[in-house]
C-alpha positions in Angstrom: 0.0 0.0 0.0 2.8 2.7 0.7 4.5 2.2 -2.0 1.4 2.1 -4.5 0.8 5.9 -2.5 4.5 6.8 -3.1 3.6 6.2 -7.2 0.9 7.5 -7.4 1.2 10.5 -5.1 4.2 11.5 -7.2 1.2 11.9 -10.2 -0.5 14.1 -7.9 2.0 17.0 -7.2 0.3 20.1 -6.9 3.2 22.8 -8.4 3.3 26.4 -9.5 2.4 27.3 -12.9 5.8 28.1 -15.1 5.7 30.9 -16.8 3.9 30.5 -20.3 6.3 31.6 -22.4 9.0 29.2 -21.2 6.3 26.3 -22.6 6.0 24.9 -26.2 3.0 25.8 -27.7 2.6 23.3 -30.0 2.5 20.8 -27.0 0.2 23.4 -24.7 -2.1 23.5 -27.6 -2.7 19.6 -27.3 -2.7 20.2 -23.5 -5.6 22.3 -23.3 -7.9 20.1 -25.9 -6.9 17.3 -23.9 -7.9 19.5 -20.4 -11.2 20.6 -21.8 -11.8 17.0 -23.1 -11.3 15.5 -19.7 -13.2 17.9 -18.0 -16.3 17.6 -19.7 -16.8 14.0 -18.7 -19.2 13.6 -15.9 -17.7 10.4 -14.9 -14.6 8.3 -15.8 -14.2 4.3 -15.7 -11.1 3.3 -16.4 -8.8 0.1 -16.8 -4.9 0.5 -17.3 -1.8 -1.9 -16.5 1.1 -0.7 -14.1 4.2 -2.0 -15.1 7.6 -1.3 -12.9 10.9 -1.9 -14.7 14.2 -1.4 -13.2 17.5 0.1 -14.6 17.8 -3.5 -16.5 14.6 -2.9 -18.2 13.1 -6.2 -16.4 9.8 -6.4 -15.3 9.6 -6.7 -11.9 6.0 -6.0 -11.2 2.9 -5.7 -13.3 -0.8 -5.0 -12.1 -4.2 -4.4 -13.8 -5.8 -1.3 -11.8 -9.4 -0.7 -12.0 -10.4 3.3 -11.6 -13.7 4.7 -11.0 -14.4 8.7 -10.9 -16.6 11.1 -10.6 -16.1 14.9 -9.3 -14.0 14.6 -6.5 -15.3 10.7 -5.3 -13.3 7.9 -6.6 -12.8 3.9 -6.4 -9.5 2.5 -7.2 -9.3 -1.7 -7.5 -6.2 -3.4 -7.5 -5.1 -7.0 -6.6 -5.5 -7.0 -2.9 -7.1 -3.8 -2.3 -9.9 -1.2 -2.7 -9.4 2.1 -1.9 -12.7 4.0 -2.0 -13.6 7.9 -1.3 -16.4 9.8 -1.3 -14.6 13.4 -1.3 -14.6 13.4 2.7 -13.5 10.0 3.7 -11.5 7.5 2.2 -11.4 3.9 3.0 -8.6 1.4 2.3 -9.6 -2.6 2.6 -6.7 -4.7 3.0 -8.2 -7.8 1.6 -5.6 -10.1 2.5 -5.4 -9.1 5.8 -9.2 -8.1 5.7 -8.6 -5.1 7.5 -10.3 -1.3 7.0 -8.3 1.8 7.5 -10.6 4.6 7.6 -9.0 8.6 7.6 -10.5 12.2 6.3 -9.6 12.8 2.8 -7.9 16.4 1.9 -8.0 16.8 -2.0 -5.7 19.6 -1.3 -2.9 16.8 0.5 -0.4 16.5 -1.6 0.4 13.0 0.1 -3.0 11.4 0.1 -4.0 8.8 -2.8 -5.8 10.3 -5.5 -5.7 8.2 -8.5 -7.9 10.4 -10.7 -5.2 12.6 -10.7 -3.8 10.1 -13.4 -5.9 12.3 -16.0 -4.7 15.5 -15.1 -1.5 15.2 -13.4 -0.2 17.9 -16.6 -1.9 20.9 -15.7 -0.2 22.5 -13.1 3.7 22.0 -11.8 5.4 21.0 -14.9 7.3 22.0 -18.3 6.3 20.9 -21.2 7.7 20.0 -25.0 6.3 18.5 -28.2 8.4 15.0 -28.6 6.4 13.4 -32.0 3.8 11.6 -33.5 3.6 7.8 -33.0 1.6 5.4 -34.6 0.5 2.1 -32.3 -2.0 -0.2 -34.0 -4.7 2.3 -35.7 -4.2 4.9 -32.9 -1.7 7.8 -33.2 -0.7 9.2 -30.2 0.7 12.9 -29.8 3.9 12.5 -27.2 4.6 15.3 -25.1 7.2 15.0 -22.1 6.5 16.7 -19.3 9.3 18.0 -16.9 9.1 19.1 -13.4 9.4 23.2 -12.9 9.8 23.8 -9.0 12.5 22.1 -7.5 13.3 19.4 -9.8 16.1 18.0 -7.8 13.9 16.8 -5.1 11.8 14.9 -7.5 12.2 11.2 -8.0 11.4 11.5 -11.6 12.9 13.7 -13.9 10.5 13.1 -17.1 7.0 11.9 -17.6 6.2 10.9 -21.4 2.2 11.9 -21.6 0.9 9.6 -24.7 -2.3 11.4 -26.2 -4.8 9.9 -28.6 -4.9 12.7 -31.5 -8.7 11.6 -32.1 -10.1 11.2 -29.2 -8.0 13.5 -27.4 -7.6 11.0 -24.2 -4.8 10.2 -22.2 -3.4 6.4 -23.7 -0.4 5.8 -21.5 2.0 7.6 -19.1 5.6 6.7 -18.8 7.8 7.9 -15.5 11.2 7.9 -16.0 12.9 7.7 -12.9 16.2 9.4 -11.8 17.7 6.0 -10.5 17.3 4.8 -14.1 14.2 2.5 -13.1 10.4 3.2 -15.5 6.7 3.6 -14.2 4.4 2.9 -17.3 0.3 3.2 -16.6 -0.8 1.9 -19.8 -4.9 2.8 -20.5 -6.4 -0.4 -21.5 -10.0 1.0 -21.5 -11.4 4.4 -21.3 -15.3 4.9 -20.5 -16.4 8.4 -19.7 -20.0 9.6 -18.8 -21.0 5.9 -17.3 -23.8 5.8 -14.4 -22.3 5.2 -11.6 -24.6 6.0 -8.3 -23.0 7.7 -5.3 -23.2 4.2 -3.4 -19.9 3.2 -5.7 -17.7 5.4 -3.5 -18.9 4.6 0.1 -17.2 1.5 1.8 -19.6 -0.2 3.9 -17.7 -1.7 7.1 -21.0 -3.8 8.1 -19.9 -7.2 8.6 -16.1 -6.5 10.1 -15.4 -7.1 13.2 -14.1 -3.8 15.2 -10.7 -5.1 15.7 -10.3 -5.2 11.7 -10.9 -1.1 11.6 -8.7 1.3 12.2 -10.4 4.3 11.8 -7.8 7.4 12.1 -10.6 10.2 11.2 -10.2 13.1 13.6 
């Protein structure tokens, strides 16, 4: 669990703004379409593959994540866990263990899990550049890499490769190269905006646990 926050937190950084004139505009162009695109979905169901390589390039870890969003409420499904929130609380189930942490949720927390941040980790705290176009199957993909504008240095990655579909202006995959020479790639396997899904979907229900398998750390 900590380490799946340490990736995914790292998505989540909430930066300055450089200054727009130190940005390409080609790649600010396909930034914004992509922005406005995103942001007029009322929901977002998504399936994607993590995949971790280290400096070898070998696989050493690979998970299908399952992401459910809407507004500020989200369900994230992964083997062994569900993380749910409803925009104040956010549970985590352990299933292994079968265990329920329970805390308050601060969108603003820089630290908490937010996995919807996946979409729109681009707008705020990085530089940005134009790589190419690249054809995969019958998709082509715009590739932009995004670099990190405030303190740099402290980050643990020094480039992300953003990979958007030209068409359907949708994020396809992510790629975070690291600065000890290991890769993060969250590669979109399906994409489903504006589904129903019914506030229930992002409240855990803790009926049926014992109160020794909760741990509830709200203040």
């Amino acid at each position: 669990m900590k380490k799946l926050l340490l990736i995914l937190s790292a998505f989540a950084l909430s930066l300055q703004v450089s200054n727009a004139q130190d940005q390409d505009p080609k790649a600010k162009a396909i930034l914004d379409d992509l922005s406005k695109t995103t942001k007029s979905y009322k929901t977002i169901v998504s399936e994607y593959i993590f995949t971790a390589q280290n400096k070898d390039k070998k696989v050493v870890e690979k998970q299908n994540y399952k992401v459910q969003v809407k507004a500020d409420k989200f369900r994230l499904d992964i083997p062994g866990n569900t993380i749910v929130c409803d925009g104040k609380t956010i549970w985590a189930h352990n299933k292994d263990a079968n265990e329920v942490t329970i805390k308050n949720f601060d969108a603003s927390n820089e630290d908490q899990l937010n996995p919807s941040k996946i979409f729109t980790l681009y707008e705020t705290g990085f530089k940005y550049k134009f790589d190419k176009e690249e054809k995969v199957g019958a998709v082509t993909y715009q590739v932009i890499s995004l670099f990190p504008s405030v303190k740099p240095e402290k980050k643990k990655f020094h480039t992300i490769k953003l990979y958007v579909d030209k068409v359907k202006k949708q994020v396809g995959k992510l790629i975070m190269l690291n600065r000890d020479g290991t890769t993060q790639t969250y590669e979109i396997k399906s994409f489903k905006p504006n589904v129903e899904l019914p506030d229930a979907t992002f409240v855990f229900d803790t009926k049926g646990f014992k109160p020794d398998q909760i741990t509830d750390e709200r203040d």
